[in-house]
C-alpha positions in Angstrom: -4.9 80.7 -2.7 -4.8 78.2 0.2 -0.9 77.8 -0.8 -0.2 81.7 -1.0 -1.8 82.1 2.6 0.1 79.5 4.3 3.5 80.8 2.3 2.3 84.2 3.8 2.2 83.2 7.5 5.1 81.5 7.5 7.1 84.4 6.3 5.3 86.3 9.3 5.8 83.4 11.5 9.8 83.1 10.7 10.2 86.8 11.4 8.4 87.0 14.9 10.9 84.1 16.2 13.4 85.9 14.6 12.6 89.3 16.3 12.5 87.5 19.9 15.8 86.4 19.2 17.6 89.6 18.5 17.4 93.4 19.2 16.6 96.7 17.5 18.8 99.2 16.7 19.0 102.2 14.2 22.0 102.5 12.1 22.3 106.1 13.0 22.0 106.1 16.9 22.9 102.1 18.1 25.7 100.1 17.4 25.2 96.3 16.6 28.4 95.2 15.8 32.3 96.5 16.5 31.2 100.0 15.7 31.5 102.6 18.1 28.9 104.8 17.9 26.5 105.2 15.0 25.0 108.7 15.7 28.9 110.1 14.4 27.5 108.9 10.8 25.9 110.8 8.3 24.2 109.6 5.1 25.8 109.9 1.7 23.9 109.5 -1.6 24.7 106.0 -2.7 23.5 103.9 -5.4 20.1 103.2 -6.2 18.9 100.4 -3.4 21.6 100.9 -0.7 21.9 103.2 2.2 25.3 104.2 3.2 26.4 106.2 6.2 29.8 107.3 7.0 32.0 109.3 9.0 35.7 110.6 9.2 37.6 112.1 11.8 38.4 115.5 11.5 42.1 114.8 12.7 42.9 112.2 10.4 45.3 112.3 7.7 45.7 109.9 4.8 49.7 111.2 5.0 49.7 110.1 8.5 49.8 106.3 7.3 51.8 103.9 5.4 49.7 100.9 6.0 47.2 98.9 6.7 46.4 95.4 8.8 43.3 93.9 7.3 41.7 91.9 10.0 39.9 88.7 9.6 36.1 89.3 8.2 33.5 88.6 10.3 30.4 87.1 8.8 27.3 86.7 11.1 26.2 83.4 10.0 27.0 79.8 11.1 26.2 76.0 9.8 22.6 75.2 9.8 20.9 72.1 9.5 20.3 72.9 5.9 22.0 74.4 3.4 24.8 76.2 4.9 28.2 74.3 6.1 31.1 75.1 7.7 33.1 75.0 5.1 31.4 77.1 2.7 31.6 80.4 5.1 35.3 79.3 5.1 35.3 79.8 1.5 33.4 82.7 1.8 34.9 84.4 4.6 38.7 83.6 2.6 37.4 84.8 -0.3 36.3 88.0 0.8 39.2 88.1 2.9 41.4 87.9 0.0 39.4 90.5 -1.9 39.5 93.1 0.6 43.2 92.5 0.4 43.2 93.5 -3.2 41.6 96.0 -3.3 43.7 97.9 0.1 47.1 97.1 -1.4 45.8 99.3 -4.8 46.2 102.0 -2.2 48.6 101.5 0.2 50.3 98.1 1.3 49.4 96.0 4.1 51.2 95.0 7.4 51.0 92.2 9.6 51.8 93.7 13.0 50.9 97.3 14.8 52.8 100.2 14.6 53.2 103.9 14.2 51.6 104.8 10.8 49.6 101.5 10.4 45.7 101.2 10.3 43.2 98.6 11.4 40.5 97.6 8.9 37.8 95.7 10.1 34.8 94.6 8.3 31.5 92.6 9.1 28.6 91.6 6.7 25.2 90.5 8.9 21.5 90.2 7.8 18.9 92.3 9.4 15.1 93.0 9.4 14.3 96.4 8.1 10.8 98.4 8.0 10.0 99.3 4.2 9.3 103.1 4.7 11.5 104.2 6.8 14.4 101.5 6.0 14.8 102.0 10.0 17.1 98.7 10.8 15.3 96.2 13.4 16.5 92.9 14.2 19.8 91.5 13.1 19.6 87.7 11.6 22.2 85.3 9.7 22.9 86.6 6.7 21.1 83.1 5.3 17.7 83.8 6.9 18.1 87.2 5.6 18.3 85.9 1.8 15.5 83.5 2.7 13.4 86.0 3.8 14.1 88.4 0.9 13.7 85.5 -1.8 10.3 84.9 -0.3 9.2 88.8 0.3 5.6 89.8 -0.5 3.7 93.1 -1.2 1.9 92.2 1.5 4.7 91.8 4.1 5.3 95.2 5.7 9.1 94.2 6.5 11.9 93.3 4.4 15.5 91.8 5.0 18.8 94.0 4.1 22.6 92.7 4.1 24.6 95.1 6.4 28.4 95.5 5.9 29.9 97.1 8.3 33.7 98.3 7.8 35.8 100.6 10.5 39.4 102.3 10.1 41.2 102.7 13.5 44.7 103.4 14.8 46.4 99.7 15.4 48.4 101.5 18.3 45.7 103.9 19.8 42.5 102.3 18.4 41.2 105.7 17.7 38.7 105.6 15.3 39.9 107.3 11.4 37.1 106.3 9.3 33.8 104.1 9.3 31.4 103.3 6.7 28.0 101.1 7.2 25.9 99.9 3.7 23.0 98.7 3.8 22.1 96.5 1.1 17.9 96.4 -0.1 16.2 92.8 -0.5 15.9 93.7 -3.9 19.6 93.3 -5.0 20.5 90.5 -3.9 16.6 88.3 -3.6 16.8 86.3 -6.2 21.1 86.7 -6.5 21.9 85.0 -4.2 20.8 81.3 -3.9 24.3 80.1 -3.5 27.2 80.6 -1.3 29.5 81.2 -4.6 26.9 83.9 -5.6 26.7 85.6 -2.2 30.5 85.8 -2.3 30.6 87.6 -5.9 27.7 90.0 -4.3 29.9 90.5 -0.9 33.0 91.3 -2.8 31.0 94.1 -4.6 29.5 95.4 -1.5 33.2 95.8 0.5 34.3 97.4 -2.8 31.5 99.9 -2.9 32.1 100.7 0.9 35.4 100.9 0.7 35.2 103.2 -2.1 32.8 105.8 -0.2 35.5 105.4 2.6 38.1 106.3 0.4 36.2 109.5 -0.7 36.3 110.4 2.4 39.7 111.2 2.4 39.7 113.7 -0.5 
C-alpha cells in the first residue's frame, strides 16, 4: 500500500514540474506547434481512442498540384539522461521520414525544390497532458515523458498523456494553407506499446498513415 502511494505521488509530482514547464492550449482554438490556427478545424469521427480534427480550404484543388516536398519530421523530444539517445530519434525521425515518403508517392510524386503546382507537407508528433473528460489538451511534454506517464497511469489520476501528430499541407510558393489534420492519440493505445524506440516508430508510422488518410478524404 505504502508502495502504490508513493508510485501515486510521484506520477502527480512529475506532472506539476511538467505543467510549470509548458503551456495550455486547446486543439481547437491555440496553436502549439507550426499550425496556424486551430479554431479553422473541425472534428471528424475517427477510430476508437483518437481524436482527429481537420480542415481544408475551400479553394483548394487536388488538380491544382503535381507534387509534393515532404519536409523533415519534427519530433518534440531530445536525449535524456536515460533511456533516450541521440541516435535513436535519428532512427526514428529517418524512419518516419522515409515512411511518410511512401505513403505520398502512392499519390502523387515528390519534389525537392518549390514551384508552381508543388505542396509542402509538414508533420510533427509531441506528447501532451490531457484532462480525461473533456480530452481538452494541457501541457505539451517529450513524447518520452508522455509514454512514461501513460505506462504508469492510474484510476486515480485525473489526467492522462496523449501523442499529438500534427501534419499541414501548404503552398511551397505562397505558403497558403491547403489542408491540415491534428490526431490525438489516447494513453491507452500506445501505454504499454511503446517501451522502445523501435516500437514507438512502428506506432508513429501508423499514426502519420491514419492522418494522412483523413487528409486525403478531405479531398473527395
Amino acid at each position: 500500500m505504502k508502495q502504490h502511494v508513493t508510485k501515486i505521488i510521484a506520477i502527480v509530482f512529475l506532472a506539476a514540474l511538467l505543467a510549470s514547464c509548458h503551456k495550455d492550449y486547446n486543439p481547437t482554438t491555440e496553436a502549439p506547434g507550426f499550425l496556424p490556427d486551430y479554431s479553422i478545424l473541425k472534428k471528424v469521427p475517427s477510430a476508437d481512442g483518437t481524436e482527429i480534427y481537420t480542415y481544408k480550404s475551400p479553394s483548394f484543388k487536388r488538380s491544382d498540384y503535381h507534387a509534393v516536398i515532404v519536409m523533415p519530421v519534427t519530433l518534440y523530444q531530445s536525449a535524456t539522461k536515460k533511456g533516450v539517445t541521440e541516435k535513436q530519434i535519428t532512427a526514428a525521425r529517418t524512419d518516419i521520414q522515409d515512411h511518410i515518403t511512401q505513403i505520398v508517392n502512392k499519390q502523387m510524386p515528390t519534389a525537392k525544390k518549390p514551384g508552381p503546382g508543388v505542396a509542402r507537407l509538414n508533420v510533427a508528433i509531441t506528447g501532451a497532458m490531457v484532462e480525461n473528460e473533456s480530452l481538452k489538451i494541457r501541457n505539451l511534454i517529450p513524447i518520452s515523458a508522455a509514454i512514461t506517464i501513460a505506462s504508469r497511469a492510474t484510476g486515480v489520476n485525473k489526467k492522462n498523456a496523449v501523442l499529438v501528430v500534427e501534419l499541414k499541407f501548404t503552398d511551397s510558393v505562397s505558403g497558403k494553407l491547403l489542408r491540415e489534420t491534428v490526431s490525438v492519440i489516447n494513453g491507452e493505445k500506445f501505454r504499454m506499446k511503446s517501451n522502445t524506440a523501435t516500437e514507438f516508430t512502428a506506432l508513429a508510422n501508423q499514426w502519420v498513415k491514419q492522418a494522412l488518410q483523413y487528409s486525403s478524404k478531405q479531398v473527395n
